[in-house]
Backbone atoms as SQL, in Angstrom:
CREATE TABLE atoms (id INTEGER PRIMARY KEY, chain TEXT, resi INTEGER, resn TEXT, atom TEXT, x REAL, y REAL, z REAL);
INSERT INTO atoms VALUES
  (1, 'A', 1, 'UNK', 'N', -0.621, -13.850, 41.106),
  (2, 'A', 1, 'UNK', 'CA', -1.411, -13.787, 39.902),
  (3, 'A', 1, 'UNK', 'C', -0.498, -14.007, 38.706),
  (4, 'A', 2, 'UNK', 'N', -0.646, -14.740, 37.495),
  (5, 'A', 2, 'UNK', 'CA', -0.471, -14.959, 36.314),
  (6, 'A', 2, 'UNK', 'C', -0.829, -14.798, 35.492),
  (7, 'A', 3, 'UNK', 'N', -0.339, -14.178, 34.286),
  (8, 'A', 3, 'UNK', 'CA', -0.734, -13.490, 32.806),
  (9, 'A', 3, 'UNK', 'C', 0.072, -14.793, 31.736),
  (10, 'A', 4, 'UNK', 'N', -0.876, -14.428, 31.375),
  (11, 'A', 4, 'UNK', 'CA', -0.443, -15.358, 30.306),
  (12, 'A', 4, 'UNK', 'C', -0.454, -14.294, 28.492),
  (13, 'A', 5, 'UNK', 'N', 0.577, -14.880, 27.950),
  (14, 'A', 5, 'UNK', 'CA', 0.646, -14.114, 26.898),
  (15, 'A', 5, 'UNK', 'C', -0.297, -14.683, 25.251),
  (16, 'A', 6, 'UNK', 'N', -0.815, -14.053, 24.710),
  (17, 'A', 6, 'UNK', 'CA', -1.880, -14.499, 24.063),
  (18, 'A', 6, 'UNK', 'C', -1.222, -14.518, 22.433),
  (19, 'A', 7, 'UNK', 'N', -0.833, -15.597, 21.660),
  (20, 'A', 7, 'UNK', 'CA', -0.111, -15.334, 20.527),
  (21, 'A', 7, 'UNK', 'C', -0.766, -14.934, 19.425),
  (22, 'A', 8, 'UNK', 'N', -0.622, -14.198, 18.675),
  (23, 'A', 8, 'UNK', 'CA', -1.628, -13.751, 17.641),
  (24, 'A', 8, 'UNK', 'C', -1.198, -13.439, 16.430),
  (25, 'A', 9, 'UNK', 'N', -1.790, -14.332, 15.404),
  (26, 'A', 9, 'UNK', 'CA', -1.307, -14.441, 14.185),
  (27, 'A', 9, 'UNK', 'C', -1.343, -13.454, 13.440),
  (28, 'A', 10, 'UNK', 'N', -0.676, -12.929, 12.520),
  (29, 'A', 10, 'UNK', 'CA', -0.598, -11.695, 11.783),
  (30, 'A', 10, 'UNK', 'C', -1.150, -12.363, 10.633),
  (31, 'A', 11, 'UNK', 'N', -2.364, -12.067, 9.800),
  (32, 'A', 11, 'UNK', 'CA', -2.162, -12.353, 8.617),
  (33, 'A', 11, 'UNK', 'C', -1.596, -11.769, 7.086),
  (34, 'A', 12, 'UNK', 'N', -1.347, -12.388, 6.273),
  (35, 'A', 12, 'UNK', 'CA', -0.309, -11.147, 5.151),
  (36, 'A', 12, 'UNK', 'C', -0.949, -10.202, 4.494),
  (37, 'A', 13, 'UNK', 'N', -0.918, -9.685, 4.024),
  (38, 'A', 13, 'UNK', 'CA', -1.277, -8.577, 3.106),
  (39, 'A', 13, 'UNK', 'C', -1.290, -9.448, 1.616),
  (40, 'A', 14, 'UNK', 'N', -2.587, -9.247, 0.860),
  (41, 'A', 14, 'UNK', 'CA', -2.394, -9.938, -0.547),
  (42, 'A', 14, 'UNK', 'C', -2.404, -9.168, -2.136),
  (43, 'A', 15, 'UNK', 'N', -3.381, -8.175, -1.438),
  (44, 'A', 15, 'UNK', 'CA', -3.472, -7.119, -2.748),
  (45, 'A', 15, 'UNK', 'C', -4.279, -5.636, -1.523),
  (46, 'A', 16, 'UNK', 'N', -3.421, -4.419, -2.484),
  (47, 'A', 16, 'UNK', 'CA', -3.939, -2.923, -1.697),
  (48, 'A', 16, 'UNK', 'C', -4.539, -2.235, -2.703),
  (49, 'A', 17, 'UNK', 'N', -5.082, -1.443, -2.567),
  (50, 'A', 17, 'UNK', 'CA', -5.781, 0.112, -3.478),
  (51, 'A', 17, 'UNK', 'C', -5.214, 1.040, -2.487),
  (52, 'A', 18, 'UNK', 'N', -4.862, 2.134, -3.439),
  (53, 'A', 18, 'UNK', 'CA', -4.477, 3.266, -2.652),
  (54, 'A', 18, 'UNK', 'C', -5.222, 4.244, -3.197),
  (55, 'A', 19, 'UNK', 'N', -6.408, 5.056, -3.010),
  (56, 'A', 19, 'UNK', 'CA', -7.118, 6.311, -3.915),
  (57, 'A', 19, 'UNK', 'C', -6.621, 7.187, -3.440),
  (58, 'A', 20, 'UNK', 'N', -7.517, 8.284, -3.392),
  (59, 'A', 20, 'UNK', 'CA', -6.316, 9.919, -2.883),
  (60, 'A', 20, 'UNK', 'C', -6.483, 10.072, -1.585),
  (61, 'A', 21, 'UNK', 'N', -7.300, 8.942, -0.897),
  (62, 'A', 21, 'UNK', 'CA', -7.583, 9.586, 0.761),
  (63, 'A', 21, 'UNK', 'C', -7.841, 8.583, 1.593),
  (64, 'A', 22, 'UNK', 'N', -7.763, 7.218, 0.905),
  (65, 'A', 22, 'UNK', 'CA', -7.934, 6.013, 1.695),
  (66, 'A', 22, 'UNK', 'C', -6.854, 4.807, 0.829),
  (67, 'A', 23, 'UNK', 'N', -6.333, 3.832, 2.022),
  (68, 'A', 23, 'UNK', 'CA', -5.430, 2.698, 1.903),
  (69, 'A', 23, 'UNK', 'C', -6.159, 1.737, 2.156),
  (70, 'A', 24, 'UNK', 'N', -6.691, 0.431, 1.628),
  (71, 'A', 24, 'UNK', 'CA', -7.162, -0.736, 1.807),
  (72, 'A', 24, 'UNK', 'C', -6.467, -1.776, 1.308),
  (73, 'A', 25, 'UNK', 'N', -6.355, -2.702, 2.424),
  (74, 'A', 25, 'UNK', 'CA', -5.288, -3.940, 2.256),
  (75, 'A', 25, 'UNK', 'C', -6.070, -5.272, 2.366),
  (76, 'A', 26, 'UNK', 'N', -6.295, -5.855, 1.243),
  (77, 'A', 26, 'UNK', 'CA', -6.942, -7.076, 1.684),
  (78, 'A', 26, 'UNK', 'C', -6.324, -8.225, 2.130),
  (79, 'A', 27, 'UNK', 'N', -6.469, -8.620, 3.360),
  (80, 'A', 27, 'UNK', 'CA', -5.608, -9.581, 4.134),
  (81, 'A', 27, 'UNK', 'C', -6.052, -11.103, 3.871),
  (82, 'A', 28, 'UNK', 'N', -5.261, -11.995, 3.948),
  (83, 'A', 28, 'UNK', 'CA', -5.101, -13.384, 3.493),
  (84, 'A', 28, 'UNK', 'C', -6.482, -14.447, 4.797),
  (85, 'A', 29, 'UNK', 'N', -6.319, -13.496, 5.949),
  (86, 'A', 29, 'UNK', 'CA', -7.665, -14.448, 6.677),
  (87, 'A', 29, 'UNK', 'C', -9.096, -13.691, 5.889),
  (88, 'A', 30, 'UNK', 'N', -9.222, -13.173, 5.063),
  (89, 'A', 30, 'UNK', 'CA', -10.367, -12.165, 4.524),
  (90, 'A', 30, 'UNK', 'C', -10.903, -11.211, 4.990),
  (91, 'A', 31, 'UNK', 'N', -10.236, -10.397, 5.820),
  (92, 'A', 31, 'UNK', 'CA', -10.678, -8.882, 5.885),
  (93, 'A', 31, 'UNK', 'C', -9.980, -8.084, 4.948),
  (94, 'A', 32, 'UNK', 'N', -10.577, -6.978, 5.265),
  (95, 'A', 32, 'UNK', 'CA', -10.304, -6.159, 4.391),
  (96, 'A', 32, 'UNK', 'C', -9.727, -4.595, 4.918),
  (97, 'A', 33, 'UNK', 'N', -8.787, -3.739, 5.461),
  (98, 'A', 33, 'UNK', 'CA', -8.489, -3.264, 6.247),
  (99, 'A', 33, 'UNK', 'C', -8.262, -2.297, 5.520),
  (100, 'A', 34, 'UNK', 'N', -8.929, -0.897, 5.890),
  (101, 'A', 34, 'UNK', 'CA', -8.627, 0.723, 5.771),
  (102, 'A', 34, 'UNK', 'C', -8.391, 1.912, 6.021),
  (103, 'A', 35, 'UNK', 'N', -7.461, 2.515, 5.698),
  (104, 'A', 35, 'UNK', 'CA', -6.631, 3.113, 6.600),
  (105, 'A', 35, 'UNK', 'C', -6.758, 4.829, 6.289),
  (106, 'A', 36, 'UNK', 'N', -7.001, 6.038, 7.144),
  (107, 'A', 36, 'UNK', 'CA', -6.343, 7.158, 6.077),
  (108, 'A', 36, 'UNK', 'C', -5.128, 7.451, 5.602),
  (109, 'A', 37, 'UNK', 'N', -5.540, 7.897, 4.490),
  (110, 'A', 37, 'UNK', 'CA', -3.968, 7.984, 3.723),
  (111, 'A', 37, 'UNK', 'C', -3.190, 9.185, 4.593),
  (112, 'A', 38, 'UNK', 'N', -4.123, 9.767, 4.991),
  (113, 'A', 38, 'UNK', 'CA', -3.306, 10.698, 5.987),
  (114, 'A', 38, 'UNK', 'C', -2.397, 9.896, 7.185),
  (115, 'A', 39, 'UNK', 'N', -2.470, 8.907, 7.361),
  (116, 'A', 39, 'UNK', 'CA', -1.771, 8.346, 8.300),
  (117, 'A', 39, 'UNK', 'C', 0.125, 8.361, 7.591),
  (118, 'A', 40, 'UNK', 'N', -0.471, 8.095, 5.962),
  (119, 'A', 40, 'UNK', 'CA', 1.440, 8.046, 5.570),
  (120, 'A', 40, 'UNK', 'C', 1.052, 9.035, 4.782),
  (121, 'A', 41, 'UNK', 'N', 1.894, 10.210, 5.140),
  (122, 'A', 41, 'UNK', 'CA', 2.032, 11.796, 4.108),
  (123, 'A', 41, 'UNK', 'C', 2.857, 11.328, 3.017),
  (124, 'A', 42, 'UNK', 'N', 4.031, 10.144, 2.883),
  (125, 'A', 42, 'UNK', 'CA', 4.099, 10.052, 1.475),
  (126, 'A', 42, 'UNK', 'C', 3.457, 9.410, 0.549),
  (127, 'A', 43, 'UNK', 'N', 2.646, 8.991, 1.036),
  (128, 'A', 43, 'UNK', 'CA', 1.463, 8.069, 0.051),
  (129, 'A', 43, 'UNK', 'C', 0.605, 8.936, -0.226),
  (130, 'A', 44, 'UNK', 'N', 0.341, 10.193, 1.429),
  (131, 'A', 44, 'UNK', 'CA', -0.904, 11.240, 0.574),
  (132, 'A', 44, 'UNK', 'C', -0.163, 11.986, -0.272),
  (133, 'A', 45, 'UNK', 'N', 1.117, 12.604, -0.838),
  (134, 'A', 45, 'UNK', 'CA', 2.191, 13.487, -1.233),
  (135, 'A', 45, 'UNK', 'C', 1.877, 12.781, -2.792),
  (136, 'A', 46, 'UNK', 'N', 1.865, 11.108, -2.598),
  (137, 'A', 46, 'UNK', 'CA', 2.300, 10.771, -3.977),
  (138, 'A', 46, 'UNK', 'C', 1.545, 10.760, -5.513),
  (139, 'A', 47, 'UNK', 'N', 1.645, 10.283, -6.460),
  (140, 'A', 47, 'UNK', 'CA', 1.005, 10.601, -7.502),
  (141, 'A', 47, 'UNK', 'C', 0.611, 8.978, -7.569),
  (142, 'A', 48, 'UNK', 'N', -0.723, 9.059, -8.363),
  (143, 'A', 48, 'UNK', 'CA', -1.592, 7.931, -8.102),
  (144, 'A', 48, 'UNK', 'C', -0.638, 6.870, -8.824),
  (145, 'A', 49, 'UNK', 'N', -0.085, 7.476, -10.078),
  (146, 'A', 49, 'UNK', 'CA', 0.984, 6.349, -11.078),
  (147, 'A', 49, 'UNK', 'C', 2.430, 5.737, -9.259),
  (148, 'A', 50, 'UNK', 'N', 2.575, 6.522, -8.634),
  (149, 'A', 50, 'UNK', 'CA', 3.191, 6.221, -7.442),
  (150, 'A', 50, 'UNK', 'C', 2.757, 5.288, -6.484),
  (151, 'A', 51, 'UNK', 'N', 1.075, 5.546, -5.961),
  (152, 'A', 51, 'UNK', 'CA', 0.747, 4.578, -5.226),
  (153, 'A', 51, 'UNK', 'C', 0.923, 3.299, -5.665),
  (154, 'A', 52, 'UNK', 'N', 0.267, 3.137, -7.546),
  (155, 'A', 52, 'UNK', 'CA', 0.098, 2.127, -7.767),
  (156, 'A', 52, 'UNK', 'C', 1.227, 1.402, -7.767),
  (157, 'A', 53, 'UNK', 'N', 2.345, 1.740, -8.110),
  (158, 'A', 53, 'UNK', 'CA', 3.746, 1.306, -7.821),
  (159, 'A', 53, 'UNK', 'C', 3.929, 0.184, -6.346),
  (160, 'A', 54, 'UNK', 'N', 3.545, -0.743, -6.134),
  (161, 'A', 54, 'UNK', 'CA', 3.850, -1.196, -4.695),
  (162, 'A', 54, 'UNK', 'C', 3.949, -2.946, -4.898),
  (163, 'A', 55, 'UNK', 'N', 4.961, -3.394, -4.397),
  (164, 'A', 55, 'UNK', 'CA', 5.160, -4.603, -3.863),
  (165, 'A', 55, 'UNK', 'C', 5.081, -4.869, -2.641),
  (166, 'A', 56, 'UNK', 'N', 4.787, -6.789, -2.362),
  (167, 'A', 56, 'UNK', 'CA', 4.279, -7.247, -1.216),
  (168, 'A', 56, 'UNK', 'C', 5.707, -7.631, -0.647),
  (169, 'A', 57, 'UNK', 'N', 6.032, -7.305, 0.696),
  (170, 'A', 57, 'UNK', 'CA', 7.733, -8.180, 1.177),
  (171, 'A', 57, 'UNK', 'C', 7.331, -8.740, 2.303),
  (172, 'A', 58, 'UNK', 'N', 8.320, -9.693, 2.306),
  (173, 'A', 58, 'UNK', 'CA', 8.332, -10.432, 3.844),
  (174, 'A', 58, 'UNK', 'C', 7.093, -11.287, 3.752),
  (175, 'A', 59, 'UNK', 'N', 6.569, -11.957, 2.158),
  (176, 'A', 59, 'UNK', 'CA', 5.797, -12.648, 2.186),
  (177, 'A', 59, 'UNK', 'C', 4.452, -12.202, 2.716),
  (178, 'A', 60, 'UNK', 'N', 4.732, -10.859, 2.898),
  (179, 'A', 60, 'UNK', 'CA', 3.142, -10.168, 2.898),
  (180, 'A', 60, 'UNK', 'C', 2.727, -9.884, 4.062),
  (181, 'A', 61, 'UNK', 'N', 3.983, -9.951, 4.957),
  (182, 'A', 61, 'UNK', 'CA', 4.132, -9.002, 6.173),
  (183, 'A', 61, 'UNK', 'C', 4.308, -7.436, 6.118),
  (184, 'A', 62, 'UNK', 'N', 4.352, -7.012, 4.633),
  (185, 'A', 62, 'UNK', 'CA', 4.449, -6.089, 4.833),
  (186, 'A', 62, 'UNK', 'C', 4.490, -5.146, 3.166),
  (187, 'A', 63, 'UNK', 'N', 4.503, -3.767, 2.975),
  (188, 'A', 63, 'UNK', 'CA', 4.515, -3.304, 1.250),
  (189, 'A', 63, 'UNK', 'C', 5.062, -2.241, 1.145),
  (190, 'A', 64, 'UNK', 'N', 5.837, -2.469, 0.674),
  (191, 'A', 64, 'UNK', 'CA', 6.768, -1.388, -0.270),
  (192, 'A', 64, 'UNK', 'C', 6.440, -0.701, -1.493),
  (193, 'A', 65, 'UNK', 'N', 6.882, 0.338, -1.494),
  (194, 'A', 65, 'UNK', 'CA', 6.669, 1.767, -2.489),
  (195, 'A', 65, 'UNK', 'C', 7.853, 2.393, -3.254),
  (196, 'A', 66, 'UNK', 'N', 8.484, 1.590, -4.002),
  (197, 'A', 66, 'UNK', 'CA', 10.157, 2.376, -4.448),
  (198, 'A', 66, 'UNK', 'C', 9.928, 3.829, -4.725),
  (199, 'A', 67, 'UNK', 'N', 9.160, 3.977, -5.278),
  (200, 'A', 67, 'UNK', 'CA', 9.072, 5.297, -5.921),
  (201, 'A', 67, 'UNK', 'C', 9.108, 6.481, -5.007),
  (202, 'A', 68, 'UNK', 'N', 8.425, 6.141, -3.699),
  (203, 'A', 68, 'UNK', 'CA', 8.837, 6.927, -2.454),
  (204, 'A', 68, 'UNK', 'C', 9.136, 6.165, -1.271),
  (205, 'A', 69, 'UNK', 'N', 10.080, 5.551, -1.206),
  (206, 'A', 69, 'UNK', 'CA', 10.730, 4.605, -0.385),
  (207, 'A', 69, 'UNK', 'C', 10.098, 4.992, 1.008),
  (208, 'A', 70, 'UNK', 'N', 8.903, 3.996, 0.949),
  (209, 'A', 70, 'UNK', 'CA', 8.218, 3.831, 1.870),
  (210, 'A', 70, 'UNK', 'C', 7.401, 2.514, 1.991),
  (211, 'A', 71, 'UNK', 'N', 7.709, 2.189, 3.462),
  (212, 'A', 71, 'UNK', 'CA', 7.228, 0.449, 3.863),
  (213, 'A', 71, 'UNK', 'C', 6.206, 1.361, 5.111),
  (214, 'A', 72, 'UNK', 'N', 5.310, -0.028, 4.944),
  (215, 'A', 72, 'UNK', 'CA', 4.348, -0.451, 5.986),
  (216, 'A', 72, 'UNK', 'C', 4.269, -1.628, 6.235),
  (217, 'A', 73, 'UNK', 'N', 3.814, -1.422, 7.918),
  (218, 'A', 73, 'UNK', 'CA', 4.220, -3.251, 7.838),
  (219, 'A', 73, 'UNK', 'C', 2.459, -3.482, 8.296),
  (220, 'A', 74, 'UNK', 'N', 2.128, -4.715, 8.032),
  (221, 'A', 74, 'UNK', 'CA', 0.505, -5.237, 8.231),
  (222, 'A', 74, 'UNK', 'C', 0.353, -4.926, 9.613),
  (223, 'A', 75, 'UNK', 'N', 1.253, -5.707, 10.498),
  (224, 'A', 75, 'UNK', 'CA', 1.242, -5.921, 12.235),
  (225, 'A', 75, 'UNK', 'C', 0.198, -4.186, 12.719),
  (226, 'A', 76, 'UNK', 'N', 1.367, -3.205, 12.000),
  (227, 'A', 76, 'UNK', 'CA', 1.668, -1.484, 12.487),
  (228, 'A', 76, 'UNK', 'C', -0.230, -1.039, 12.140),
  (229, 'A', 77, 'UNK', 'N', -0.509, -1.935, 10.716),
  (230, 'A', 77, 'UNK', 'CA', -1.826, -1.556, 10.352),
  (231, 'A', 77, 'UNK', 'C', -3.322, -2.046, 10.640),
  (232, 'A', 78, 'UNK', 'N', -2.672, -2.885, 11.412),
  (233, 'A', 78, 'UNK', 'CA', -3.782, -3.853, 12.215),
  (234, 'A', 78, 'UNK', 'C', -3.981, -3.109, 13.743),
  (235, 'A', 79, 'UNK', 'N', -3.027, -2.988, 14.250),
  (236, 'A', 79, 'UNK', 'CA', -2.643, -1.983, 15.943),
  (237, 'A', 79, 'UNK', 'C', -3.466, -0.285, 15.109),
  (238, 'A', 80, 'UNK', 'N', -3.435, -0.077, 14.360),
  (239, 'A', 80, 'UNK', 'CA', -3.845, 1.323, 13.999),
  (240, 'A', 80, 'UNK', 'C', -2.976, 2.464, 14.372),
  (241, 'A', 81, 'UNK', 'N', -1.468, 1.973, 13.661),
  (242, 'A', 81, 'UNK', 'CA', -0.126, 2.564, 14.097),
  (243, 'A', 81, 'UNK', 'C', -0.280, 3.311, 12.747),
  (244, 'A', 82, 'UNK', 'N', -0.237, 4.992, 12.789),
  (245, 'A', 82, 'UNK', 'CA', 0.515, 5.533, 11.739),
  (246, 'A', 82, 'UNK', 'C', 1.544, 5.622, 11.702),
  (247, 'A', 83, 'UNK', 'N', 1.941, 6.728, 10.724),
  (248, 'A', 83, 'UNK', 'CA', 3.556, 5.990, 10.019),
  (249, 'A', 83, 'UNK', 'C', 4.319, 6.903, 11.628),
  (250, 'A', 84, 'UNK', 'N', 5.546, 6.431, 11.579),
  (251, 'A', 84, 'UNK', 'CA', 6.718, 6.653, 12.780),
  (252, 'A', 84, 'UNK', 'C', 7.934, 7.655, 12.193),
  (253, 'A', 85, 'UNK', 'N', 7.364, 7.555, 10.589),
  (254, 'A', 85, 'UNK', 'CA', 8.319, 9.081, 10.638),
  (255, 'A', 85, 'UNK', 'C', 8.071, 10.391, 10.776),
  (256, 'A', 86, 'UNK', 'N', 9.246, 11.062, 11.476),
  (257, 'A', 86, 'UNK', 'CA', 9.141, 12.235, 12.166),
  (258, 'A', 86, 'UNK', 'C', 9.088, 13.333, 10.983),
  (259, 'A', 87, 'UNK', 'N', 8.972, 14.345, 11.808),
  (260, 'A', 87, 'UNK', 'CA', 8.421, 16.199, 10.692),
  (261, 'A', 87, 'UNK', 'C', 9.502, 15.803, 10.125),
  (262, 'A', 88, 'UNK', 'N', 10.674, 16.395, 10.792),
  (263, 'A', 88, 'UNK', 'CA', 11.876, 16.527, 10.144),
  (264, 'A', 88, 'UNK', 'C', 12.443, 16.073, 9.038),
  (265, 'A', 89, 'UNK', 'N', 12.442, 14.143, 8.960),
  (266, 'A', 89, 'UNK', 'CA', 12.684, 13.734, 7.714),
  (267, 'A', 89, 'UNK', 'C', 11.278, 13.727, 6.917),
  (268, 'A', 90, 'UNK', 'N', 10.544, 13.655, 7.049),
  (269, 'A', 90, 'UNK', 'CA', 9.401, 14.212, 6.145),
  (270, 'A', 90, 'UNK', 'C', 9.387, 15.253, 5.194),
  (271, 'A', 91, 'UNK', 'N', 9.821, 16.645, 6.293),
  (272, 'A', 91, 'UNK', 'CA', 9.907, 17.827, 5.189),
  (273, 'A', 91, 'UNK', 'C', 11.037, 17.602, 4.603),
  (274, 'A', 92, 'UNK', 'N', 12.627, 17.125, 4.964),
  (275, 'A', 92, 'UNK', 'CA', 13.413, 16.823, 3.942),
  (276, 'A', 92, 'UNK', 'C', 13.117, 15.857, 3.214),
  (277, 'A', 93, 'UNK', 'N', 12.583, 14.912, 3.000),
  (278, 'A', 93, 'UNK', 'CA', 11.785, 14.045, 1.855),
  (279, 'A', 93, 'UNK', 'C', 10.938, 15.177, 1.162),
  (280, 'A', 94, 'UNK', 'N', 10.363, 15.648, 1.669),
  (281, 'A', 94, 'UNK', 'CA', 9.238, 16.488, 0.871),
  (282, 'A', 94, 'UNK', 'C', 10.234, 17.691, 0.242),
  (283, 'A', 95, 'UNK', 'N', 11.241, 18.418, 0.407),
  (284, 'A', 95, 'UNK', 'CA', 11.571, 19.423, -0.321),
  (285, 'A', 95, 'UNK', 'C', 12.822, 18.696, -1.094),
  (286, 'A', 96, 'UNK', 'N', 13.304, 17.755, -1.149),
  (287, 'A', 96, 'UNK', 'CA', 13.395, 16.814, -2.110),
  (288, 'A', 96, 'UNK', 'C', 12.882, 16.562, -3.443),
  (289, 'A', 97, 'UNK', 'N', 12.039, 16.060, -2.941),
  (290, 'A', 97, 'UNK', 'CA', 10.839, 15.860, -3.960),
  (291, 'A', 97, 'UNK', 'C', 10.735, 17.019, -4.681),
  (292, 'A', 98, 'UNK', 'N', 10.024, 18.166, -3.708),
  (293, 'A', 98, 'UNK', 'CA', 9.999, 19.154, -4.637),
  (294, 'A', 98, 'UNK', 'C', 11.222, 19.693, -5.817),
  (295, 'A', 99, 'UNK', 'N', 12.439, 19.913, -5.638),
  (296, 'A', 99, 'UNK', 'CA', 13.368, 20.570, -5.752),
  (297, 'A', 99, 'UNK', 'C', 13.593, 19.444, -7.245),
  (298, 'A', 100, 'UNK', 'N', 13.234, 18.321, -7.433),
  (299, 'A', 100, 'UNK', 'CA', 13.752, 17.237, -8.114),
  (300, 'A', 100, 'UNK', 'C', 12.838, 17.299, -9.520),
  (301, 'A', 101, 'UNK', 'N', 11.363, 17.698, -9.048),
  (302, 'A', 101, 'UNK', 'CA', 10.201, 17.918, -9.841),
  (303, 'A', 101, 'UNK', 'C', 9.935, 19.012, -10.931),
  (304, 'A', 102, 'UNK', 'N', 11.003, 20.171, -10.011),
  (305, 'A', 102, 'UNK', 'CA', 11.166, 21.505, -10.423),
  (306, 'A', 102, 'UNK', 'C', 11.375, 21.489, -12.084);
């Protein structure tokens, strides 16, 4: 028996909204893809002047957040992959944050 592998185009990311509880990415074949923000705790953590903060990289494979140095890539959001970082650096990101805000 033979499998054959099925290639599948990613399309880019062109423009997002981030509100306080949902991520929507409108993709370049025309969907429109939404995510919970609970999936990335620093996007739910961040302040809306933060979300809005975001550039497209890799030609729109993917978006960046300086303000809380955080990427997503389209591929991860299409599979319905939340984010891959662990507690650990999370809560040290998060008491960071806090300690900085103070």
């Amino acid at each position: 028996m033979s499998t054959s592998m099925v290639e599948i185009e990613v399309p880019n990311a062109e423009h997002l909204t981030a509100t306080k509880d949902t991520l929507s990415v409108d993709l370049s074949d025309g969907r429109t893809i939404s995510v919970p923000l609970a999936w990335f705790p620093r996007l739910l953590h961040a302040s809306q002047e933060e979300r809005k903060n975001w550039k497209l990289i890799g030609k729109g494979h993917g978006i960046h957040w300086q303000d809380i140095d955080e990427d997503i890539s389209i591929q991860n959001l299409l599979a319905g992959r939340p984010s891959g970082e662990s507690q650990t650096s999370f809560k040290k990101w998060l008491e960071e944050r806090s300690s900085s805000q103070a």
